[in-house]
N, CA, C and O atoms as a MOPAC input file, in Angstrom:
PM7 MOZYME 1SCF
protein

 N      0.83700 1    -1.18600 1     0.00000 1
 C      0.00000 1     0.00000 1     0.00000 1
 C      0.87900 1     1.24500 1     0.00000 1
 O      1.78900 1     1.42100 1     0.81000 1
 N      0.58200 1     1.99500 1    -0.85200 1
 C      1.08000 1     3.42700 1    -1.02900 1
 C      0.92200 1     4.23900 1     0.22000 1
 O     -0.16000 1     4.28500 1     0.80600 1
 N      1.99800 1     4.88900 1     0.64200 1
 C      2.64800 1     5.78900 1     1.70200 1
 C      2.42100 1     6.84200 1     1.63400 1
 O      3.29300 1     7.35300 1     0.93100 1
 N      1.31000 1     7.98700 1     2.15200 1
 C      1.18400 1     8.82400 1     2.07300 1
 C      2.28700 1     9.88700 1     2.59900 1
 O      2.36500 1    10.98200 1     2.04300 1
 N      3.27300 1     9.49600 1     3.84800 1
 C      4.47800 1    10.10600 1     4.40500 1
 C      5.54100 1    10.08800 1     3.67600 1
 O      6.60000 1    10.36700 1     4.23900 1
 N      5.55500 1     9.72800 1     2.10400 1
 C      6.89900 1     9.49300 1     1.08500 1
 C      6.39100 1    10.04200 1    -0.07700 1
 O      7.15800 1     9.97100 1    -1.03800 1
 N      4.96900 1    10.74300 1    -0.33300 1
 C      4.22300 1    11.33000 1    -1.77000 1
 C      6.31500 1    12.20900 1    -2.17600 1
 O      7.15100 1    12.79300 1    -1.48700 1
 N      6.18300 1    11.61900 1    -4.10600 1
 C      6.94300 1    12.47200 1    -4.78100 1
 C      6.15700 1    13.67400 1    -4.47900 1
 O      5.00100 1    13.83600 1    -4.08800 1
 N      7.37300 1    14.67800 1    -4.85000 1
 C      7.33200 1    16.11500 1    -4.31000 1
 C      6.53200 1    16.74400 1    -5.69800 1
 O      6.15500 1    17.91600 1    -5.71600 1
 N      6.38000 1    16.06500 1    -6.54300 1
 C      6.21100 1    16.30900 1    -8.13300 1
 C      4.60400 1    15.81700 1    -7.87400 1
 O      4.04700 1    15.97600 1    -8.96000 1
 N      4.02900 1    15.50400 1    -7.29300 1
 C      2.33500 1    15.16600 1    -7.32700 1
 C      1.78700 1    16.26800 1    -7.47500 1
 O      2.46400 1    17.19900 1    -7.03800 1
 N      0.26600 1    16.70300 1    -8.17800 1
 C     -0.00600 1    17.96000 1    -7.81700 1
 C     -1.36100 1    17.13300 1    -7.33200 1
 O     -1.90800 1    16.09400 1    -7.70100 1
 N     -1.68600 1    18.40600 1    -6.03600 1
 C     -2.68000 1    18.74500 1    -4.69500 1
 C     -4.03000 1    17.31400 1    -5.23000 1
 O     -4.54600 1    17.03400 1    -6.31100 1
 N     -4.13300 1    16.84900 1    -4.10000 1
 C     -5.45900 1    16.59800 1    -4.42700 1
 C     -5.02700 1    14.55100 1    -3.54500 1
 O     -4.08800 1    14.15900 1    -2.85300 1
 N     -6.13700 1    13.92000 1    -4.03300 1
 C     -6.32800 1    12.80600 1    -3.55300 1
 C     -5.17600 1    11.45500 1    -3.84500 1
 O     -4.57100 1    10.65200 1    -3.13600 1
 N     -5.32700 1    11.84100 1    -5.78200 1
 C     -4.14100 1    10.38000 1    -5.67100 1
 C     -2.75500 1    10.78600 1    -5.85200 1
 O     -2.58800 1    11.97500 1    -6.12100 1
 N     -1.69300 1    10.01800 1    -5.75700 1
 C     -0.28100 1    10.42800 1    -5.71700 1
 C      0.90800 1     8.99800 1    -5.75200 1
 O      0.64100 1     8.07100 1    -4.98700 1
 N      1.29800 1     8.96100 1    -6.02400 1
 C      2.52600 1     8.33900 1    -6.16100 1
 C      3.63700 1     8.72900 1    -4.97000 1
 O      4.08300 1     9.86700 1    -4.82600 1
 N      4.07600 1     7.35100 1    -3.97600 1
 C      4.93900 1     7.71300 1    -3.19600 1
 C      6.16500 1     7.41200 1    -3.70200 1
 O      6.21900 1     7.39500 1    -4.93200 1
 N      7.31100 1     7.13400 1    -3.01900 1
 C      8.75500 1     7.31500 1    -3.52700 1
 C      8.93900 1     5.49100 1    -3.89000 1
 O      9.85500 1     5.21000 1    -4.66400 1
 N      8.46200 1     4.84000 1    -3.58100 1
 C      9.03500 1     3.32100 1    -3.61200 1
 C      8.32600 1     3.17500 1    -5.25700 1
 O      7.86900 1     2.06200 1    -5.52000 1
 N      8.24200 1     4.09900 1    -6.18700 1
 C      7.66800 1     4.08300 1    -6.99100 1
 C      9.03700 1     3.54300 1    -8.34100 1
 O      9.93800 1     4.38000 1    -8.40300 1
 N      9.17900 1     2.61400 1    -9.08500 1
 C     10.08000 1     2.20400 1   -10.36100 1
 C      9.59500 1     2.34200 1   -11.43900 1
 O      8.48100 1     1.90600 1   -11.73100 1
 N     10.34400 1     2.96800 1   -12.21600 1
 C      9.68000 1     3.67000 1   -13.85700 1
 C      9.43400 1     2.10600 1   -14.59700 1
 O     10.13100 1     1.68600 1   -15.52100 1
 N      8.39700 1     1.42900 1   -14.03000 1
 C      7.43500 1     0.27300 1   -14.67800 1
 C      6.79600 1     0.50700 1   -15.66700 1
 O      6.44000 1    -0.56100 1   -16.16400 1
 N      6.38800 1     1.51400 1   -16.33600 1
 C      5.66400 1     2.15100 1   -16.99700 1
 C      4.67900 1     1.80000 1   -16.81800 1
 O      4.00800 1     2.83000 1   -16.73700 1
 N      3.83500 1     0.69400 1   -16.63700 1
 C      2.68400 1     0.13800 1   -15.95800 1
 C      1.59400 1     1.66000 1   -16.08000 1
 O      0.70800 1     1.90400 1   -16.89900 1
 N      1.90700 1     2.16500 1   -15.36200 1
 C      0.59700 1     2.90400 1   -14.57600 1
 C      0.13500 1     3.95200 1   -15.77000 1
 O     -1.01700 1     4.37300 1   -15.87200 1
 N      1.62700 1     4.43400 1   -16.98600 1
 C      1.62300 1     5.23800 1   -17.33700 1
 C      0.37900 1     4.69000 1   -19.03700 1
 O     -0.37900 1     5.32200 1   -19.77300 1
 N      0.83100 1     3.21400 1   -18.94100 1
 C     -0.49900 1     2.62800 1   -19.83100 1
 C     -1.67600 1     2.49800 1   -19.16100 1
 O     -2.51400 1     1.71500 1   -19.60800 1
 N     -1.85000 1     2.99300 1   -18.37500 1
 C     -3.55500 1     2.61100 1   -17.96600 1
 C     -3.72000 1     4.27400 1   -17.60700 1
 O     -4.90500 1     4.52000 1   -17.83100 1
 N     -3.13500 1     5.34000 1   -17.21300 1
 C     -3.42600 1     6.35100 1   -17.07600 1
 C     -2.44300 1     7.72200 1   -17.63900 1
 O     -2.09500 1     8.66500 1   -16.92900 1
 N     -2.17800 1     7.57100 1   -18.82200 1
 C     -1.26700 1     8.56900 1   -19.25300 1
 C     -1.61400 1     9.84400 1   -19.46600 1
 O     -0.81900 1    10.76600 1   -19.64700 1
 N     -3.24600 1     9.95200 1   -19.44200 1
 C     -3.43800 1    11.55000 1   -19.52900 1
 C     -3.40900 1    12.20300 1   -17.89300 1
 O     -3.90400 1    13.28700 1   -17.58300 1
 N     -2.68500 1    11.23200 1   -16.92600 1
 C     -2.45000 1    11.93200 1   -15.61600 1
 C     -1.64900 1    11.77200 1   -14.70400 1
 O     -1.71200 1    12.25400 1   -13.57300 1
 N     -0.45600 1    10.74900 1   -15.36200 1
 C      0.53100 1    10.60300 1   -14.94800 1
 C      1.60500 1    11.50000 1   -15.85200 1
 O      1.23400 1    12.05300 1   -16.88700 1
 N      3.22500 1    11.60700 1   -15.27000 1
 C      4.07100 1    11.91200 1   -16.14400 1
 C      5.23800 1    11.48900 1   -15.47100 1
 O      5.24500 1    11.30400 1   -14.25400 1
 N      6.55300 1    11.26900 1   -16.43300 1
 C      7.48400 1    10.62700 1   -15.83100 1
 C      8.60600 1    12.02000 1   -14.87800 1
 O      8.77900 1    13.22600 1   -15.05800 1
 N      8.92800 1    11.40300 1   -14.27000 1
 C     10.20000 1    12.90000 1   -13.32700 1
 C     11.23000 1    13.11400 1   -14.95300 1
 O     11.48200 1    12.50500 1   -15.99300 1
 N     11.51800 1    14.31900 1   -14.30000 1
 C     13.02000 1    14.45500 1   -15.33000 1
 C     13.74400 1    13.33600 1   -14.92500 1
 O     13.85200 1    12.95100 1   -13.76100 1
 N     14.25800 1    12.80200 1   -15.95100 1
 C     15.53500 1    11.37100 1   -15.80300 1
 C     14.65100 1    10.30200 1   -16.07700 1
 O     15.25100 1     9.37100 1   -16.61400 1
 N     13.18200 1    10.04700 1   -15.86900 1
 C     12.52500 1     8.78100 1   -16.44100 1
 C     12.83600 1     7.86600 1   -14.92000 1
 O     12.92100 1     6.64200 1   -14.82200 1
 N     12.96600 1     8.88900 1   -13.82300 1
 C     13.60000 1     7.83200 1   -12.41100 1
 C     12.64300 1     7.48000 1   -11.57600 1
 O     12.84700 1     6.78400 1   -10.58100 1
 N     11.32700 1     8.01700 1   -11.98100 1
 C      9.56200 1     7.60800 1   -11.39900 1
 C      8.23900 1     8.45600 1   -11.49500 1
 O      8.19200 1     9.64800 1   -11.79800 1
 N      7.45700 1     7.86000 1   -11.27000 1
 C      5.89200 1     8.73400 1   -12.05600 1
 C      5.72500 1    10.06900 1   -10.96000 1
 O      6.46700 1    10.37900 1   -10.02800 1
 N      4.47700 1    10.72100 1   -11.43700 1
 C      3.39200 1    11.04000 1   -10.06600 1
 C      2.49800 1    11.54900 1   -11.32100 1
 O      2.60100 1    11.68200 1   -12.54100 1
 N      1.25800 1    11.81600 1    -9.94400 1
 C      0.44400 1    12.44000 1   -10.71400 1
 C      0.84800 1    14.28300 1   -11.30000 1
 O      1.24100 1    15.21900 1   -10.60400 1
 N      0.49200 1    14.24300 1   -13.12600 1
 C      0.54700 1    15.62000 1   -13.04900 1
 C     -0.72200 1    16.07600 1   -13.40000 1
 O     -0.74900 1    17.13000 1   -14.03600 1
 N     -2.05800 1    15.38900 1   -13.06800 1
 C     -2.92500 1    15.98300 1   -13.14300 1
 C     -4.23300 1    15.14200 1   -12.57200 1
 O     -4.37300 1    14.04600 1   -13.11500 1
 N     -5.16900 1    15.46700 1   -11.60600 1
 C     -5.48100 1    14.89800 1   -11.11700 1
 C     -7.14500 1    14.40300 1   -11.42900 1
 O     -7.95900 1    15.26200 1   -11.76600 1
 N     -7.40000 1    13.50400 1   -11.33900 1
 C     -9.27300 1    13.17500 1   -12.20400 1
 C     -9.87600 1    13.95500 1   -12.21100 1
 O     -9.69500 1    14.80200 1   -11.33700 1
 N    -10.74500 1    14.11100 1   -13.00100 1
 C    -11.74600 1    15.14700 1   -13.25500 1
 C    -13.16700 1    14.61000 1   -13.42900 1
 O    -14.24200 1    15.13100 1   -13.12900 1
 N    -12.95100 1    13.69300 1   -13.86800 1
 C    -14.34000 1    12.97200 1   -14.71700 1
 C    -14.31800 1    11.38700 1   -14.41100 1
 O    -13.22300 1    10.84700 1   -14.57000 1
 N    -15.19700 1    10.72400 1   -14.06800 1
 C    -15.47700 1     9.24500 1   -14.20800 1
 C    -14.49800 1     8.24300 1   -14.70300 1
 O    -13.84400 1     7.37400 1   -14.12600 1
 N    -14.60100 1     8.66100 1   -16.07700 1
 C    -13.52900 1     7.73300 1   -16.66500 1
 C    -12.05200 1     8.06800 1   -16.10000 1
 O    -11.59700 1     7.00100 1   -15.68800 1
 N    -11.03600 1     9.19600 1   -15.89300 1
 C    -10.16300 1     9.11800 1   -15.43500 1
 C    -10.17900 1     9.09900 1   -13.98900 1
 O     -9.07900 1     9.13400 1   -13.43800 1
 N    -11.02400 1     9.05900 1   -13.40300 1
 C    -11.07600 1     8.33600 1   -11.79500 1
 C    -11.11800 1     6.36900 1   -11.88200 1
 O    -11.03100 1     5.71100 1   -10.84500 1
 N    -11.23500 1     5.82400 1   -13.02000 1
 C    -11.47800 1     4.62800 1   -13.51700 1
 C     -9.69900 1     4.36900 1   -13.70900 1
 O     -9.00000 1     3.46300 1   -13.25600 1
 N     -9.30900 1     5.62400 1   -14.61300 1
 C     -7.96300 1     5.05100 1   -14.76100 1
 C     -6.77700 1     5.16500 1   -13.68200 1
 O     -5.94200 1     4.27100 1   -13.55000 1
 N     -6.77900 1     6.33200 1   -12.93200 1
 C     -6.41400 1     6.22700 1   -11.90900 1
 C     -6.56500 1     5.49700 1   -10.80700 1
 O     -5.66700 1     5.47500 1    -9.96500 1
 N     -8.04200 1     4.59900 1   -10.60300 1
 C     -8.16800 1     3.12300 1   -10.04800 1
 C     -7.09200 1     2.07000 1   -10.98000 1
 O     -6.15300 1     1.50600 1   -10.41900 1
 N     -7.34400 1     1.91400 1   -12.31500 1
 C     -6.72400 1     0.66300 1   -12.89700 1
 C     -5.53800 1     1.13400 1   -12.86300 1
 O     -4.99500 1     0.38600 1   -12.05000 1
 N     -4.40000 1     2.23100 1   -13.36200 1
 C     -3.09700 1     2.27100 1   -12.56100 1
 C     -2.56800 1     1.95100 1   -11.10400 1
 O     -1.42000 1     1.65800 1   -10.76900 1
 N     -3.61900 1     2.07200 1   -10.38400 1
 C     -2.77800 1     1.27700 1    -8.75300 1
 C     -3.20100 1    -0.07800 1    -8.77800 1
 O     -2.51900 1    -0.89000 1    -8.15200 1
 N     -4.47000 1    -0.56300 1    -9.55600 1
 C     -4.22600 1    -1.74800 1    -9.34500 1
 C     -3.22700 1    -2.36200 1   -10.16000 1
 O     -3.18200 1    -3.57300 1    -9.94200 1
 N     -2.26900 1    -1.90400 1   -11.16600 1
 C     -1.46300 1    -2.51800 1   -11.70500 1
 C      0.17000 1    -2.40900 1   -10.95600 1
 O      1.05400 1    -3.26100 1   -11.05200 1
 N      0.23100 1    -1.29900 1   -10.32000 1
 C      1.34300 1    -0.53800 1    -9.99700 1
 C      1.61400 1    -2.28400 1    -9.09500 1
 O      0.93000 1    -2.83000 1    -8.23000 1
 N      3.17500 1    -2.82400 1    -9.93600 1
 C      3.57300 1    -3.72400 1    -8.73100 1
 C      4.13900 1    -3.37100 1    -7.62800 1
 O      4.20500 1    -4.30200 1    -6.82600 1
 N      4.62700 1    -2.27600 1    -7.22500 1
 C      5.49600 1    -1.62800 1    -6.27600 1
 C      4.56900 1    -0.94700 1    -5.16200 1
 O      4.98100 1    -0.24000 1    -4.24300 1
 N      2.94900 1    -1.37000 1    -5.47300 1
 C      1.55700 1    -0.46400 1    -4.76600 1
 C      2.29700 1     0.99200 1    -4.28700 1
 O      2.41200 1     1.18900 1    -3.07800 1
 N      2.77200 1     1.96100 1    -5.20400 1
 C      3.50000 1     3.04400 1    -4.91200 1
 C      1.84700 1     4.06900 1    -4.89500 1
 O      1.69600 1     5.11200 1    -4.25900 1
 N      1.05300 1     3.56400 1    -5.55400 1
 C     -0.29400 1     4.58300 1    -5.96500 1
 C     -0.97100 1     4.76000 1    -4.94200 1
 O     -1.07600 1     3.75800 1    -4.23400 1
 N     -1.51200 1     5.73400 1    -4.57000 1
 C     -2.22300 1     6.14200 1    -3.43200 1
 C     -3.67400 1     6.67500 1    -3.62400 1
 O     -3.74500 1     7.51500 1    -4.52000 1
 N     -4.84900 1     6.38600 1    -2.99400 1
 C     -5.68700 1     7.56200 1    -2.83100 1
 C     -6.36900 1     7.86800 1    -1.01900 1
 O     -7.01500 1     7.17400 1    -0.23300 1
 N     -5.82900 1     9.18100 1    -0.98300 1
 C     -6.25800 1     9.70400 1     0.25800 1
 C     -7.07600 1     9.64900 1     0.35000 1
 O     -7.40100 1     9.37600 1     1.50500 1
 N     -7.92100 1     9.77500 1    -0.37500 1
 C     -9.91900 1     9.94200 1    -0.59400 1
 C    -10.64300 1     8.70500 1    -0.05300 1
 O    -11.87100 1     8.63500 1    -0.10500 1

């Protein structure tokens, strides 16, 4: 389970986030690429934009359930 006390510093505000035990799997970035993005260096995700609508609250569910490292979080 994702660590809310380790969120990358690169998440923006809001519910889901990516903590640091996070490995550029790309995983998450195929199930949710209109709201993930990689750090400079390709060295791990976060969110750069956070759901808005149904369907990307869907993909931001199916990225943590894929994330093997459970780096994905939702505070909510």
């Amino acid at each position: 389970m994702a660590d809310p006390t380790i969120k990358q510093p690169e998440n923006v505000a809001g519910k889901w986030y990516v903590d640091q035990t996070c490995v550029p799997c790309h995983l998450c970035m195929d199930e949710a690429p209109e709201l993930m993005s990689y750090a400079d260096g390709e060295t791990h995700t976060f969110f750069s934009k956070q759901p808005s609508t149904a369907e990307e609250e869907n993909h931001a569910m199916e990225a943590m359930e894929a994330c093997p490292t459970e780096a994905i979080g939702n505070d909510g």
